[in-house]
Structures are given as C-alpha cells and as structure tokens.
MARKE-840997 format. One record per residue (C-alpha): x, y, z; residue in one letter. Coordinates in steps of 0.5 Angstrom, whole numbers, padded with zeros to 4 digits. Example, Ala and Ser with C-alpha at 12.3 -4.5 7.8 and 13.67 -1.06 7.14 Angstrom:
2
SITE  east north    up code
SITE  0025 -0009  0016    A
SITE  0027 -0002  0014    S
end
This chain:
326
SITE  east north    up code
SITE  0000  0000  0000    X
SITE  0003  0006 -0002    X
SITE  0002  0013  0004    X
SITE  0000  0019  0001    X
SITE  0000  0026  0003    X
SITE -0002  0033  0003    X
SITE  0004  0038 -0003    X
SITE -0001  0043 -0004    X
SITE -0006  0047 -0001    X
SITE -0009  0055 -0002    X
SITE -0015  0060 -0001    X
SITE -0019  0062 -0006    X
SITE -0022  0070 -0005    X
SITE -0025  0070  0001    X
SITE -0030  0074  0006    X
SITE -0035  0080  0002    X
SITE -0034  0078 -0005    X
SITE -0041  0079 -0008    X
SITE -0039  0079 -0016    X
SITE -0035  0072 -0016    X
SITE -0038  0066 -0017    X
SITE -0037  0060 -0014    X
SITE -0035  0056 -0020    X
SITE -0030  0062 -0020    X
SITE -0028  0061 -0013    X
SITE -0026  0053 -0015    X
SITE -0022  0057 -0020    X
SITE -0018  0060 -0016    X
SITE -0017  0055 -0010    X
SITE -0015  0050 -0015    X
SITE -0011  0054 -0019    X
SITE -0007  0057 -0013    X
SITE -0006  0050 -0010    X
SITE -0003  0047 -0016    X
SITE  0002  0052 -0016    X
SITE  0003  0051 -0009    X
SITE  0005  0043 -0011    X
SITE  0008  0046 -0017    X
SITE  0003  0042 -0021    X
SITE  0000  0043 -0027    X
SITE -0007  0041 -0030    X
SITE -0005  0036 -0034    X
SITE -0002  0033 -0027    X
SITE -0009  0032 -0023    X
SITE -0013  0024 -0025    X
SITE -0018  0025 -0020    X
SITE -0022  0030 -0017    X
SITE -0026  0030 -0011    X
SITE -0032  0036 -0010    X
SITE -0040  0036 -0008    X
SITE -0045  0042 -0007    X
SITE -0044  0046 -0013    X
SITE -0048  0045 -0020    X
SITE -0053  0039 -0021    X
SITE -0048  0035 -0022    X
SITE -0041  0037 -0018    X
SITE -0035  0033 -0021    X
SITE -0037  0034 -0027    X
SITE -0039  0041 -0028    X
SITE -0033  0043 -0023    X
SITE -0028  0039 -0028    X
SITE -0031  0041 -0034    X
SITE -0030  0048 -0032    X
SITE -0023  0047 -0030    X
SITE -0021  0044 -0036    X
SITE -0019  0037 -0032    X
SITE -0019  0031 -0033    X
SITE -0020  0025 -0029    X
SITE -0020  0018 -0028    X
SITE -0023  0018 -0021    X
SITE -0028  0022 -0018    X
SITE -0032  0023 -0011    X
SITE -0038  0028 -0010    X
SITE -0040  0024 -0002    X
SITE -0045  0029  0001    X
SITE -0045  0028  0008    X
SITE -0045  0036  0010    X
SITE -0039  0040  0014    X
SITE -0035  0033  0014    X
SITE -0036  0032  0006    X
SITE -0029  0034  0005    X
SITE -0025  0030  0010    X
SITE -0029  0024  0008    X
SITE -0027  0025  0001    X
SITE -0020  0026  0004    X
SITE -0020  0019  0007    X
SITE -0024  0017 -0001    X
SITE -0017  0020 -0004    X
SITE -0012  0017  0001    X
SITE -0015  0011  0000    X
SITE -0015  0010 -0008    X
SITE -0008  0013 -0008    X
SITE -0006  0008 -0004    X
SITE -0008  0002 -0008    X
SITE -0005  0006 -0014    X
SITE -0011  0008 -0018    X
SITE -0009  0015 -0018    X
SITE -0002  0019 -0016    X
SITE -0005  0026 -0016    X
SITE -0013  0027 -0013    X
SITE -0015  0035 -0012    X
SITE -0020  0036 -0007    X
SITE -0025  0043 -0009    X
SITE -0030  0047 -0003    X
SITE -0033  0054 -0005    X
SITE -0038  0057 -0002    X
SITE -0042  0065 -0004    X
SITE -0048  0063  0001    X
SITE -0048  0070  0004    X
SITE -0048  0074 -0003    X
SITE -0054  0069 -0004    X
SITE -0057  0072  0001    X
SITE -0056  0078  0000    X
SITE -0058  0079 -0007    X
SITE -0064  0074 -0007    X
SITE -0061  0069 -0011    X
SITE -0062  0064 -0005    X
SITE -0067  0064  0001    X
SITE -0065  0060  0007    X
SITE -0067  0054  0008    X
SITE -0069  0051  0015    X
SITE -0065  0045  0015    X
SITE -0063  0043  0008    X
SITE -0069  0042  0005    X
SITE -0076  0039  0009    X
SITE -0076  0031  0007    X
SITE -0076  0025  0011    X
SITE -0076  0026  0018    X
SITE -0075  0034  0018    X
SITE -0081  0035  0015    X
SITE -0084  0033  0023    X
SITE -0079  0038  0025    X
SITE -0078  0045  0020    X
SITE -0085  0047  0020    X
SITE -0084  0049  0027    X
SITE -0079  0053  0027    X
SITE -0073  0047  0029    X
SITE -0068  0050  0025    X
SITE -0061  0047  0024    X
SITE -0058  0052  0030    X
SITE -0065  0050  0035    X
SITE -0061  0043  0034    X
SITE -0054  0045  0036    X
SITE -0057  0050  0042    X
SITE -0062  0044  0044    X
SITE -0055  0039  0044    X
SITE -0051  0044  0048    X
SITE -0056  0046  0053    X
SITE -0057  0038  0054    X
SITE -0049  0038  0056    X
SITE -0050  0044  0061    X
SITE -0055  0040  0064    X
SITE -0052  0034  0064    X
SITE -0045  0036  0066    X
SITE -0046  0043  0069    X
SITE -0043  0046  0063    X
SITE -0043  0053  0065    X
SITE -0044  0059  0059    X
SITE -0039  0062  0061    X
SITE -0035  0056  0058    X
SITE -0038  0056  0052    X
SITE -0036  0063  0051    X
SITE -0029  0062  0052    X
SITE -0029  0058  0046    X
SITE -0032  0064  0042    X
SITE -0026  0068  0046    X
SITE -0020  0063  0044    X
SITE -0022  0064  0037    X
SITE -0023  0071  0036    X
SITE -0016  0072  0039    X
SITE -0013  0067  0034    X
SITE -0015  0069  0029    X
SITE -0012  0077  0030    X
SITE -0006  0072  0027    X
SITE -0010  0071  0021    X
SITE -0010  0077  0015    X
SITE -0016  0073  0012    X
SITE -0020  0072  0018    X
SITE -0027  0076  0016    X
SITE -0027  0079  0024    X
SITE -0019  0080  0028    X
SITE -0022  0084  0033    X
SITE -0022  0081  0041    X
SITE -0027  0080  0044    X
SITE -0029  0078  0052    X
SITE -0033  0073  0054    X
SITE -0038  0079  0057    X
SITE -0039  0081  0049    X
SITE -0040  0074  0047    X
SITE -0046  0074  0053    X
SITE -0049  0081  0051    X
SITE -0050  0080  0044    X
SITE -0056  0079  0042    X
SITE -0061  0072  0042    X
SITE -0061  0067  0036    X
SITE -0062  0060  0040    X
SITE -0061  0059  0047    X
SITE -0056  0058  0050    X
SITE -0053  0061  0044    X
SITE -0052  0068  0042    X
SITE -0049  0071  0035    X
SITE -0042  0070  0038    X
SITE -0043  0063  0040    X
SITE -0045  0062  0031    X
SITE -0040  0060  0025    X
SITE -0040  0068  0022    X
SITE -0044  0067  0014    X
SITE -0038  0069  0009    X
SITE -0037  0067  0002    X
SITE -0031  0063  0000    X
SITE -0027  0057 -0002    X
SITE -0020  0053 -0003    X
SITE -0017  0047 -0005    X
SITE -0012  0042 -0002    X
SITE -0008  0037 -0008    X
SITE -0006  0030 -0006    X
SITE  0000  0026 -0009    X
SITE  0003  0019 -0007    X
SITE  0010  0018 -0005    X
SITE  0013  0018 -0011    X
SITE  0010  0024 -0014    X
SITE  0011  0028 -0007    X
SITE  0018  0028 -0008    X
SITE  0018  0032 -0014    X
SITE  0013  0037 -0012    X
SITE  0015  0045 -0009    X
SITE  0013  0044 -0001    X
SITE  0015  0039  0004    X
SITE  0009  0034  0004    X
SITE  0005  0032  0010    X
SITE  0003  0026  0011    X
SITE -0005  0023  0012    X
SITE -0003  0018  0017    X
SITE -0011  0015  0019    X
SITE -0017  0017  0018    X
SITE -0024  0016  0020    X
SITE -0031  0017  0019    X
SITE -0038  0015  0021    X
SITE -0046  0018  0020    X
SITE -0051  0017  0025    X
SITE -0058  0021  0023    X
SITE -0060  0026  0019    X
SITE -0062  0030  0024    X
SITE -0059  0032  0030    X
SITE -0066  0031  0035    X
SITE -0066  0023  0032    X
SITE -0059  0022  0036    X
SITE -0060  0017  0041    X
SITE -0054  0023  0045    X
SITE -0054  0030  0045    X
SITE -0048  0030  0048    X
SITE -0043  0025  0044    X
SITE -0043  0026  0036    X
SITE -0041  0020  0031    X
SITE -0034  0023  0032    X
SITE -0033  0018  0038    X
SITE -0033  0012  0032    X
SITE -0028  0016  0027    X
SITE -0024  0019  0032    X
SITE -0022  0013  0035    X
SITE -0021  0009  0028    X
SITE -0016  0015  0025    X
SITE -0012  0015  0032    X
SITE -0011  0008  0031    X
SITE -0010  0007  0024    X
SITE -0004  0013  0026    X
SITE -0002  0010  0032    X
SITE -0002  0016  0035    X
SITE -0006  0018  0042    X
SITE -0010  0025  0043    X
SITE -0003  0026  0048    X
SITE  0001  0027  0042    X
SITE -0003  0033  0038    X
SITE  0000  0039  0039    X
SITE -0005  0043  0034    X
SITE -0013  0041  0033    X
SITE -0017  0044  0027    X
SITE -0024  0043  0029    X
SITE -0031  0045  0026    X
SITE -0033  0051  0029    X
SITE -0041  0051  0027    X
SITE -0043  0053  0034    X
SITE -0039  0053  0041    X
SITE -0042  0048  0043    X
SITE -0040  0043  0038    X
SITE -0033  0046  0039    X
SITE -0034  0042  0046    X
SITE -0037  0036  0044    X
SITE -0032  0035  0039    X
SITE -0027  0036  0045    X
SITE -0030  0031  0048    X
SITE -0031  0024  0043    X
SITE -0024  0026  0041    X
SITE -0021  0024  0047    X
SITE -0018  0030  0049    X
SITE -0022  0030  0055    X
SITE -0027  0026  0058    X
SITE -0034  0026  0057    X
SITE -0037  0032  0062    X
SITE -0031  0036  0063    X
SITE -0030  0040  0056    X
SITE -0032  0045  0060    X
SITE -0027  0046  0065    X
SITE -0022  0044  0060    X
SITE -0024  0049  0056    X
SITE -0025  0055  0061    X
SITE -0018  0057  0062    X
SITE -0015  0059  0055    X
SITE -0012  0052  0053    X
SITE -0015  0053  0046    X
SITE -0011  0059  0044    X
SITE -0004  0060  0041    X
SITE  0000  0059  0046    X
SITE -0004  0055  0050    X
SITE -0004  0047  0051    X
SITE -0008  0045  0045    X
SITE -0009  0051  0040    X
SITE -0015  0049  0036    X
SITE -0017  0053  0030    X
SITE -0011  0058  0030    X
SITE -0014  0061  0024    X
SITE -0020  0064  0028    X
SITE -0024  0058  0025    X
SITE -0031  0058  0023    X
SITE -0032  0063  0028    X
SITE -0027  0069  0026    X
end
C-alpha cells in the first residue's frame, strides 16, 4: 500500500465577494493549490468536490478544464471533505491515482444577500424533517438543544461555552484573511444578541463567501513536488442520523467512532496532538468534539476549555486560524 500526502493547498478570495461566482471560487482555489504543489493541470487524475452544480464532479471538472479517471462527490454536509480525503487517500494508496484535487466553494452569503437564494430551515423539508421544520426547529435550534443538554448534564456553564468564542477570536488576530480580527470578551459574547438559547450570534459560525483546495499525491510523486509533503497517517469517518434530534445522544456525535479509527490507524493517541482544527459551527459542537476525540473525558469539555487552552500559545491550540467563528 502506498502513504499519500497533502503537497499543496490554498484559499480562493475570501470574506465579501459578491461579484464572483462560486465556479469562480473552484477556479482560484485549485489554480493557487496546484501552483503550491508545483502541479499542473495536466497532472491531477482525479478529483473530489459536492454542492455546486447538478452534477459537482462533472460540471466542476469540465469547468476547470480537468480530466480525471477517478472522482468522488459524497455529501454528507460539514464532514464531506474530510470523508472525500480518506476516499482520496484510499485510492491513492491501491494505485488507482497518483495526484487527486479536492474543491469546496461556497457564495451562501452573496446568495442571500442578493436573493438568489432563501435559507432553508434544515437542508430542505424531506423525510424525518419535514416533522421538524414547519416549527421553527432550524439547524441551530438543533445544536442549542445538544448543547444545553450538555449543560444539564455536566454542569457545563455559558460562561465556558464563551470562552471558545473568546479563543477563536484571539486566533484569528494572527490570521489577515479571518473575516472578523478584533478580540472580543466573554461578556461580549453573553451581551450579543439572542438567536438560540443558550447561543448568542458570538457563539455562531459567521456566513461568508469562499473556498479552497488542497491537492494530494502518492510517495512517489511528492518527492517531485515544490513543498515539503504532509503525510495523512489515519482517518476515520462515521454517520448517525439526518437530524441531530434522531440522536440516541446529544452529548456525543459520530465522532466517538471516527476518531477512535483515525487514531488507531495512526498509531497515535490525543496525547500526541500538539495542534487541532475542528468544525466551529456553534461552540457547543466545539466541546462535544473535544470530548469524543478523546481530548477530554466526556462531561469535562467545560472545564477543559475555560482556562484558554484552545488558544495560541495554550495547551492545545485549535483553530488557529480564527476558525469558522472568525
């Protein structure tokens, strides 16, 4: 079996760009990462991407003008790209590909703003949430009811769940491209306004338009390539429900089981992570991802969290780019 490794990645424009389309954010995302690698077109046989077009592989690579022998468009919403990795890495590995380009771009918020879209409640209203959405349980009504249930639970206190809101901000004062840089205290985050208890707008992933792409290659064609290469040593992944009110518990998430497989397939513990890049939808997800990582114990993501060892300089820094909450 042969390793595979990440030897290029980059950031389409980012933040406010209401004049670009997202086939134009792919553009500039894989463009800039094969530069990174020091690829060409003409170099990528496969190609993984989902959400844009009818048809996201296809459209997306016709549109770039590649050519692959090997695609993979899994939609499983935040996780898809890391799901597509493994999909990549795996296919590298039995020699089916040697250089496979991973796509996300996103205009959501120039959507929005220019009513090209409406927002949906929770992805559409078929099968078990079409019980659901007529009533107002949006997405975030979702992750506020998982994470007060933590905070009945474990005594988890909001004061805790700010502090994560906190870290990422003061992260992201590192970052030029975050779309916010200025810190900001736990009592801004309490004193903002309302959108689903317990969570304030602080405690919520901001809406910005965007994208990237990271470029994988085999062993033998990372030797060749412009950056040192960074080797994928385990993955994991695992599905549950469609809707988070389906889960058997609010206070642990499928990454329990695909943590615990990308570990072991490492042959590494949570012990040995000095850095960790999370999904920050809300910061209640923050802690629960903590938590079935292994980081902490179950109940004490709280505690772990409250004394700033998420931020740079601290014992774990995570997102230190500002994350999704920047």
């Amino acid at each position: 079996m042969r390793r595979a490794a990440i030897v290029g990645a980059a950031l389409s424009d980012t933040g406010r760009v209401d004049d670009t389309t997202a086939h134009e954010l792919h553009y500039q995302g894989v463009t800039r990462a094969l530069a990174d690698a020091g690829l060409a077109k003409s170099d990528v046989q496969g190609f993984c991407s989902c959400g844009t077009g009818a048809l996201p592989p296809v459209e997306l690579a016709e549109y770039l003008g590649l050519r692959p022998v090997w695609a993979d468009s899994t939609g499983v919403g935040g996780a898809s790209w890391e799901f597509m990795l493994e999909h990549a890495a795996a296919a590298i590995a039995v020699g089916q590909v040697d250089v496979v380009v991973l796509s996300y771009a996103s205009t959501t918020r120039a959507d929005l703003k220019r009513g090209r879209r409406r927002a949906n409640l929770s992805f559409g209203s078929t099968g078990p949430l079409q019980f659901e959405a007529p009533y107002g349980h949006a997405l975030i009504a979702k992750y506020g009811m998982a994470t007060q249930r933590h905070m009945y639970e474990f005594g988890t206190t909001i004061e805790q769940l700010a502090e994560i809101a906190v870290s990422a901000r003061h992260n992201a004062q590192f970052n030029p491209d975050a779309y916010y840089r200025d810190p900001i205290t736990i009592s801004d985050v309490q004193s903002a306004p309302m959108i689903a208890t317990p969570f304030t707008k602080l405690h919520c992933c901001i809406r910005s338009d965007g994208g990237g792409a990271v470029v994988l290659a085999s062993e033998d064609r990372a030797r060749d390539c412009a950056k040192e290469p960074v080797w994928i040593l385990g993955t994991g992944e695992a599905i549950s429900h469609t809707t988070m009110s389906e889960w058997e518990d609010f206070t642990e998430s499928p990454c329990v089981r695909s943590g615990a497989d990308a570990f072991g397939r490492a042959g590494v513990t949570p012990d040995d992570i000095d850095v960790c890049e999370l999904y920050d939808a809300f910061t209640g997800m923050v802690l629960l991802t903590l938590e079935g990582l292994g980081f902490c114990k179950k109940g004490e993501g709280g505690p772990f969290v409250a004394d700033g060892k998420l931020r740079v300089g601290g014992e774990l820094p995570t997102n230190t780019d500002g994350g999704g909450l920047s």
